[in-house]
C-alpha positions as CSV (number, residue, x, y, z in Angstrom):
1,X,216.3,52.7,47.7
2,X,219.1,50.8,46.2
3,X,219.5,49.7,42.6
4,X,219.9,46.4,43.4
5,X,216.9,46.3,45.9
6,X,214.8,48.8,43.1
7,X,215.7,45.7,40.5
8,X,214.7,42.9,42.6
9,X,211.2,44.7,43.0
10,X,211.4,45.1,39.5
11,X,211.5,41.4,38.7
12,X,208.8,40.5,42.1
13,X,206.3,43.2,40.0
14,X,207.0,41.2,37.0
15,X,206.5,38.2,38.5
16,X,202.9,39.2,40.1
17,X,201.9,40.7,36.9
18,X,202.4,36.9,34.9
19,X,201.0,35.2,37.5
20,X,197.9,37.4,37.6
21,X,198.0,36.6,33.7
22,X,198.6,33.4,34.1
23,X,195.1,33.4,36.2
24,X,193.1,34.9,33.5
25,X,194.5,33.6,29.9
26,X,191.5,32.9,28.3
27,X,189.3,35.1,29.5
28,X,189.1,39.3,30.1
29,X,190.4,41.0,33.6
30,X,187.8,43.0,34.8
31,X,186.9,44.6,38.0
32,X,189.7,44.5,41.1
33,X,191.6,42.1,39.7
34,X,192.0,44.8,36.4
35,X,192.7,47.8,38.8
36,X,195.2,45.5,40.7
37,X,197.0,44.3,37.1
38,X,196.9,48.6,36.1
39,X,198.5,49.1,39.4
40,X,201.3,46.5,39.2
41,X,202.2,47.9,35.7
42,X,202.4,51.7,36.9
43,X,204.5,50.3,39.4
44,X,206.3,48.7,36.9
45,X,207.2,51.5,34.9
46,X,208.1,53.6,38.2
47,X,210.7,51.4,39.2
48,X,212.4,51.2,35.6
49,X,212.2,54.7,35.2
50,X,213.9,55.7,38.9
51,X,216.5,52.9,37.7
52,X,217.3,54.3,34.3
53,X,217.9,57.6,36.5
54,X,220.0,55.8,38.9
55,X,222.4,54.4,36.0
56,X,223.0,57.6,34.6
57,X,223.4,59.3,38.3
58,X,225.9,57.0,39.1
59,X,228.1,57.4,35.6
60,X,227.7,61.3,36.0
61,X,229.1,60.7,39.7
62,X,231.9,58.6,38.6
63,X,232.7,61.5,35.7
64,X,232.4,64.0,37.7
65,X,235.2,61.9,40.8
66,X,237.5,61.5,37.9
67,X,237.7,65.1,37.7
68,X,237.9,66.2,41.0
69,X,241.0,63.6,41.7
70,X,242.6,65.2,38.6
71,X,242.2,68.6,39.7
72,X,243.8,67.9,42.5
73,X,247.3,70.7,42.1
74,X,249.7,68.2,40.5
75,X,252.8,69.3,38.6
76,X,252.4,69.9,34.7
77,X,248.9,70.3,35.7
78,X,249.0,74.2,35.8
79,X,247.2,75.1,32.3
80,X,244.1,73.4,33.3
81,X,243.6,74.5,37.1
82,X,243.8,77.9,34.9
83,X,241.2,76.5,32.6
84,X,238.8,76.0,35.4
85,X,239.6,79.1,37.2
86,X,238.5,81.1,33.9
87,X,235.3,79.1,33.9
88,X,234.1,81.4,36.5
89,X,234.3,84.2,33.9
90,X,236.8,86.5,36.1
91,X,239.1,88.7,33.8
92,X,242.1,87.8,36.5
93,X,241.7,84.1,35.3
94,X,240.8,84.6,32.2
95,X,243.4,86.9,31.4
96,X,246.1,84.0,33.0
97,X,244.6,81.8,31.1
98,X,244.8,83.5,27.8
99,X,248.5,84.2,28.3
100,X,249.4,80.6,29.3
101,X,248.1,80.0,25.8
102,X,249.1,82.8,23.9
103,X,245.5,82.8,22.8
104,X,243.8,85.8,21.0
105,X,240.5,87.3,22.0
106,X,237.4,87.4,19.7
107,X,236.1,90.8,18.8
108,X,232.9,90.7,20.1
109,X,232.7,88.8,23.1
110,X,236.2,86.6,23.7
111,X,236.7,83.3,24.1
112,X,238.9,80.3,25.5
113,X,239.6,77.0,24.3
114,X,239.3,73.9,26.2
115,X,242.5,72.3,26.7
116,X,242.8,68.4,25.4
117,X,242.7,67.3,28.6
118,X,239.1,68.6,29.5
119,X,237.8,68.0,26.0
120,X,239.3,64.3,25.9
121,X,237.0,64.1,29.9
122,X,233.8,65.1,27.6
123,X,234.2,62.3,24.9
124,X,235.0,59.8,28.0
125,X,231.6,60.9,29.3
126,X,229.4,61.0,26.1
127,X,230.6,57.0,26.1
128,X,229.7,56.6,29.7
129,X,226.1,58.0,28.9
130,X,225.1,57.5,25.7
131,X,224.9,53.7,24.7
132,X,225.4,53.9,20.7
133,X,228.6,54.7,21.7
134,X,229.4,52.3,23.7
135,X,228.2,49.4,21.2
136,X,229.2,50.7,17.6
137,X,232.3,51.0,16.1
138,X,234.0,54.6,16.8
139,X,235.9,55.9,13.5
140,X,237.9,58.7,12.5
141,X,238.7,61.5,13.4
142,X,237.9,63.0,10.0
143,X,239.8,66.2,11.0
144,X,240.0,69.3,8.6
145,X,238.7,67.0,6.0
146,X,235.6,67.5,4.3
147,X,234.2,63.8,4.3
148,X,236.1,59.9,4.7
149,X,235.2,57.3,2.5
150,X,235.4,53.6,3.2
151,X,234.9,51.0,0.8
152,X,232.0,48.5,1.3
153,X,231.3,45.2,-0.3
154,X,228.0,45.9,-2.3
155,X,227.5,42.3,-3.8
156,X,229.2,39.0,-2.8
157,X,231.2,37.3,-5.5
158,X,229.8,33.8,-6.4
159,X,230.8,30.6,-4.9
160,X,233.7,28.4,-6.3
161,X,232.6,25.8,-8.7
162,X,233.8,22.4,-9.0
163,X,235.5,21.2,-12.3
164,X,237.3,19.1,-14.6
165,X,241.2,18.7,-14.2
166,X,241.8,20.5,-17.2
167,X,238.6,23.1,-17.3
168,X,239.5,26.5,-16.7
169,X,238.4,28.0,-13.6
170,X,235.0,30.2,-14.0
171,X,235.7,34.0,-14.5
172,X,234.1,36.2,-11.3
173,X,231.6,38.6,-12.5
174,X,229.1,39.6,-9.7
175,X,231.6,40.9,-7.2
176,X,231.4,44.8,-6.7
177,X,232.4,47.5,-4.6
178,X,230.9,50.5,-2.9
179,X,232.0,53.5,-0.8
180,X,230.6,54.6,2.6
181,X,231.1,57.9,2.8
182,X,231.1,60.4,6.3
183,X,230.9,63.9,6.4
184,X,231.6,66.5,9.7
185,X,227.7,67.4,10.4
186,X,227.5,70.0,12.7
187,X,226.1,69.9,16.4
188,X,225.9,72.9,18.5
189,X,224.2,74.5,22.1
190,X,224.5,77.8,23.5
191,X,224.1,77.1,27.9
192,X,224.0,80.7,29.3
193,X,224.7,80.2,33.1
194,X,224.2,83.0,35.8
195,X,227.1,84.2,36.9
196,X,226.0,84.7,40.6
197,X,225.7,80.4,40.2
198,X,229.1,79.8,38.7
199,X,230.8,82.5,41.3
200,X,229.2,80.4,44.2
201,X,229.2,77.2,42.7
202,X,232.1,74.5,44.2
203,X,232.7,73.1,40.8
204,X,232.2,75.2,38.4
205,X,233.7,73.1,35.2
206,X,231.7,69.9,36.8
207,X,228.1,72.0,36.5
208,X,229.2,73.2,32.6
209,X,230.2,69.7,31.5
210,X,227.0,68.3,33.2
211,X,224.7,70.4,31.0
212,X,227.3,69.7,28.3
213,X,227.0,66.5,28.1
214,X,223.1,66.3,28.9
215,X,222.5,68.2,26.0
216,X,224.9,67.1,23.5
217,X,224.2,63.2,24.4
218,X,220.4,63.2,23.5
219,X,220.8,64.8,20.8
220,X,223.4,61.9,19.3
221,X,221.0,59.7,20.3
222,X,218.1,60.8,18.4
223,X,220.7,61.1,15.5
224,X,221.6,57.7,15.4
225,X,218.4,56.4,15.9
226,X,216.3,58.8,14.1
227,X,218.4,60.9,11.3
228,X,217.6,61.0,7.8
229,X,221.3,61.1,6.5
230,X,220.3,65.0,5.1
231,X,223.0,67.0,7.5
232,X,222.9,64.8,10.3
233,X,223.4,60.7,10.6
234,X,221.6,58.6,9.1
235,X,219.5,56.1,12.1
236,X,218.7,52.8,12.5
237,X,215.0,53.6,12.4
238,X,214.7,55.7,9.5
239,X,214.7,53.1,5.9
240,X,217.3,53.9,3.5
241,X,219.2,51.7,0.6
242,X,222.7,53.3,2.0
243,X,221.7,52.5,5.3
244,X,219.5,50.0,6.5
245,X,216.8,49.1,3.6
246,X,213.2,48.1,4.0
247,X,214.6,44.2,2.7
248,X,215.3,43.9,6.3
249,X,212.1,44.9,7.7
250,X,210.1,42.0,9.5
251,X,206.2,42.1,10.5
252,X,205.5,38.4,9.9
253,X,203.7,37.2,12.6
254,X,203.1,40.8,14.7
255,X,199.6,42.4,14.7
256,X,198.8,45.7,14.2
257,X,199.5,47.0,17.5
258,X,201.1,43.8,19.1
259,X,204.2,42.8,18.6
260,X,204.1,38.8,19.0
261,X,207.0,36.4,20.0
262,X,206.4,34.7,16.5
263,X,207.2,38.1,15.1
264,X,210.2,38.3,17.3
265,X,211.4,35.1,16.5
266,X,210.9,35.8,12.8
267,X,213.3,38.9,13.3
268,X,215.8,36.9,15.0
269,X,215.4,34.4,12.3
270,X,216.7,37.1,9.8
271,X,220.4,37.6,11.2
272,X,222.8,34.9,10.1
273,X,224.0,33.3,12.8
274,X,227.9,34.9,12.4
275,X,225.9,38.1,13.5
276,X,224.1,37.1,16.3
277,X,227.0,37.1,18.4
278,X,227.6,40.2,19.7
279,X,224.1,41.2,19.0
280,X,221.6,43.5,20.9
281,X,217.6,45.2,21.1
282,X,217.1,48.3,20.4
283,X,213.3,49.8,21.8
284,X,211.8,52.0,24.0
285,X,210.5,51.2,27.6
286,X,207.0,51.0,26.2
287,X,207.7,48.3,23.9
288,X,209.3,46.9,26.9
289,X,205.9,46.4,29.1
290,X,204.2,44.9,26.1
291,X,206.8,42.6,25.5
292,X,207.7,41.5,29.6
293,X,204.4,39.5,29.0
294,X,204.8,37.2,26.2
295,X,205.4,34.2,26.6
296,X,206.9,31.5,24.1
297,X,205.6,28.3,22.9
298,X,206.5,26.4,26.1
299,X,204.4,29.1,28.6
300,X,207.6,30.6,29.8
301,X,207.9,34.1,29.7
302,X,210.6,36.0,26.9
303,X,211.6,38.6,28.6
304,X,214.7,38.5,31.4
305,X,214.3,41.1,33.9
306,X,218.4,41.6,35.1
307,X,218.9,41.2,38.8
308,X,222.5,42.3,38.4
309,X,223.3,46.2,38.8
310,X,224.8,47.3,35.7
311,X,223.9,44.1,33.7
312,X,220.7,45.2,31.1
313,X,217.7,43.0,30.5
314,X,217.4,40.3,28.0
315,X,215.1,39.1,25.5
316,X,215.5,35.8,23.3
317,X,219.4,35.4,24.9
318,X,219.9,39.2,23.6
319,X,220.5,42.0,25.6
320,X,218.1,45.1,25.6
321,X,219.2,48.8,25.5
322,X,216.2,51.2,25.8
323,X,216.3,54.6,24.4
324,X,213.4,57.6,24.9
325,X,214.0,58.0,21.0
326,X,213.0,55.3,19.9
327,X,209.4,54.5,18.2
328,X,206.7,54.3,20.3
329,X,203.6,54.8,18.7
330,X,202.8,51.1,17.7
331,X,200.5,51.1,14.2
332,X,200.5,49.6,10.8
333,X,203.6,49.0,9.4
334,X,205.5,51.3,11.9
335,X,208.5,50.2,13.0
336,X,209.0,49.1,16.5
337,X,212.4,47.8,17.8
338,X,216.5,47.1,15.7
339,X,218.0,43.5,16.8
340,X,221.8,44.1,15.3
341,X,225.0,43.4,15.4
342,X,226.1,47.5,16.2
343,X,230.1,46.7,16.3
344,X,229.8,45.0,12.5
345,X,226.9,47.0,11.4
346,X,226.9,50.9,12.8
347,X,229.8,53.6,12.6
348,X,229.9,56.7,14.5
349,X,233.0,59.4,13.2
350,X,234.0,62.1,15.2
351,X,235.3,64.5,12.8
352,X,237.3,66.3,15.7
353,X,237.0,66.7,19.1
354,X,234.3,68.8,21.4
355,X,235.4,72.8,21.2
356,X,233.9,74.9,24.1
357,X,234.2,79.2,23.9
358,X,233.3,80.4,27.1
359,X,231.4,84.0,26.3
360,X,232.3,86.2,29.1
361,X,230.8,90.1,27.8
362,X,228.3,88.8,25.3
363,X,225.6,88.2,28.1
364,X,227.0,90.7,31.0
365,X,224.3,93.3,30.5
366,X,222.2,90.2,31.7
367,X,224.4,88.7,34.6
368,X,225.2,85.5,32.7
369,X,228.3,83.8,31.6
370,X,227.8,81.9,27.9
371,X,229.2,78.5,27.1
372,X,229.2,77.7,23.2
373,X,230.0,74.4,22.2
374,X,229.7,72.5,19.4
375,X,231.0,68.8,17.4
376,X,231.1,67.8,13.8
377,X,230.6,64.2,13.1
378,X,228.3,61.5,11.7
379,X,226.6,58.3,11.7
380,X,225.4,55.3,9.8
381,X,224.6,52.0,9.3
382,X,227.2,50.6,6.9
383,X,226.3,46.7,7.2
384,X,222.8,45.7,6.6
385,X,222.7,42.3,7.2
386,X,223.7,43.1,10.5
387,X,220.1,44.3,11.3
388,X,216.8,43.0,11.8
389,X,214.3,46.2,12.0
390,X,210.8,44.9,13.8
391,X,208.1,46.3,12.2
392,X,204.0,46.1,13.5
393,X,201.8,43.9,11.0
């Protein structure tokens, strides 16, 4: 099936599942009409599931095209056909390689590094995959140094006051300064490959970067949503005063273990309105079901399923970005879903770029090829009023 024809479902279940709500608002579902309402939602989340896959199939597919027209033999282009010959873990190539570089070998198992072209494909497709990227503001590089500071407003200074002619103008007192300060955390995965796959595998550098970026991708994402700021970033989940402080938490109006389109509206209520431009939802697809049936004070429904491939949902004229790390247990004063402003509010640094060893001898006593990679960078929230963190009741 189609995305387009797997989102047009989408929004026919969604439609059947109000309308069989609609029939029974004041009173319980029970019986067929239950097992037909249980039914609709599984197919629900079936359908948003195979289309999440879908999205991310079709920006591997376009990654991976990109780098089969650019392997293509082209002059100047010789270092890196070299580069992926070696990936097959042949002494011939890697040997070439090695002396197209003038590179050394290490001691115990050698290595090659992955030339800027290659490396500058692997940031292109961490951006593709993994949507804080795409919305935040990308800083840096740090480089060789040890952290980057940037200054921050900490308080406001006082309004202008109106005076006499003659008066002298009021003395500011309250404004301050503060420093934001990134440092290169580390990030690293060992992939050991067989090397009967890579010898017989068409594309050898297109199956390592997969894996490369599957791994390296989710675990961003659980940085920036999750970190505590102790050797990794600091998330948008996870309360802090040098990130996003509990004085923008918002429960009015949500329940327990419902979150309520009062309590929505009372988040969106919290962002002034020079943020809401530009803003977005954070939440996971579970807080999605519960929320694709509330409806607002005139009976119509919150949630905008999209009907556009490509274009995300939308809730409250905001659009939605779902992520498998975000919260989804939904109890007492646990937090629940980030409305922000991510290009005003959240930083990402790259320290430097992706380095990739490829381990040739290390794992030949077991037939496999080893691919080491690892990043240094960091994360945080730098602007809190650009956030509204929902939180349950």
């Amino acid at each position: 099936m189609k995305l387009i024809e797997m989102k047009q479902e989408r929004a026919k279940v969604t439609n059947m599942i109000r309308d069989l709500m609609n029939g029974f608002e004041n009173i319980e579902i029970t019986g067929e009409k239950k097992e037909e309402l249980t039914k609709m939602e599984a197919r629900f989340d079936e359908l948003t599931d195979k289309i999440n896959k879908e999205e991310k199939q079709l920006e591997r597919e376009r990654a991976i095209g990109e780098i089969e027209d650019e392997m293509k033999p082209a002059k100047g282009n010789e270092i890196r056909t070299l580069f992926a010959k070696a990936l097959s873990g042949e002494m011939k190539h890697m040997d070439a390689y090695q002396n197209a570089l003038s590179l050394g070998t290490d001691e115990t198992a050698g290595y090659l590094t992955a030339p800027v072209q290659f490396v500058q494909e692997l940031i292109k497709g961490l951006d593709n995959i993994l949507f804080m990227r795409q919305i935040s503001t990308i800083v840096g590089p740090i480089g060789a140094a040890q952290s980057l500071g940037y200054p921050f407003m900490k308080t406001e200074a006082t309004d202008a006051s109106w005076t006499a002619e003659v008066d002298p103008a009021a003395e500011e007192t309250t404004l301050d300064f503060g420093r934001r300060e990134f440092k290169p955390y580390k990030l690293a995965k060992l992939i050991k490959v067989s090397n009967t796959l890579v010898s017989h595998a068409p594309m050898a550098e297109g199956v390592v970067k997969s894996a490369i970026e599957s791994k390296i991708s989710t675990a961003q994402e659980n940085g920036y949503m999750n970190g505590n700021g102790s050797s990794q970033p600091l998330g948008i989940f996870f309360a802090h005063n040098d990130g996003i402080p509990t004085t923008r938490d918002v429960s009015t109006g949500n329940t327990a273990t419902t979150v309520t389109f009062d309590g929505l509206m009372e988040a969106r209520g919290l962002l002034k309105q020079q943020y809401r431009n530009g803003a977005q939802w954070v939440m996971h697809r579970d807080l999605e079901k519960m929320l694709a049936k509330i409806k607002d004070g005139e009976g119509q429904y919150v949630w905008q399923p999209s009907l556009i491939a490509g274009q995300p949902d939308r809730l409250l004229g905001f659009n939605v970005n779902l992520s498998e790390y975000a919260p989804n247990t939904y109890e007492t004063t646990l937090y629940a879903a980030v409305l922000g402003n991510f290009k005003k509010g959240y930083w990402i640094c790259d320290a430097d770029t992706i380095k990739l060893r490829v381990l040739k001898e290390l794992y030949a006593v077991n037939n496999q090829i080893g691919y080491l990679v690892d990043y240094f960078g960091d994360g945080a929230p730098v602007d809190p009023l650009a956030f509204a963190r929902v939180k349950m009741g």
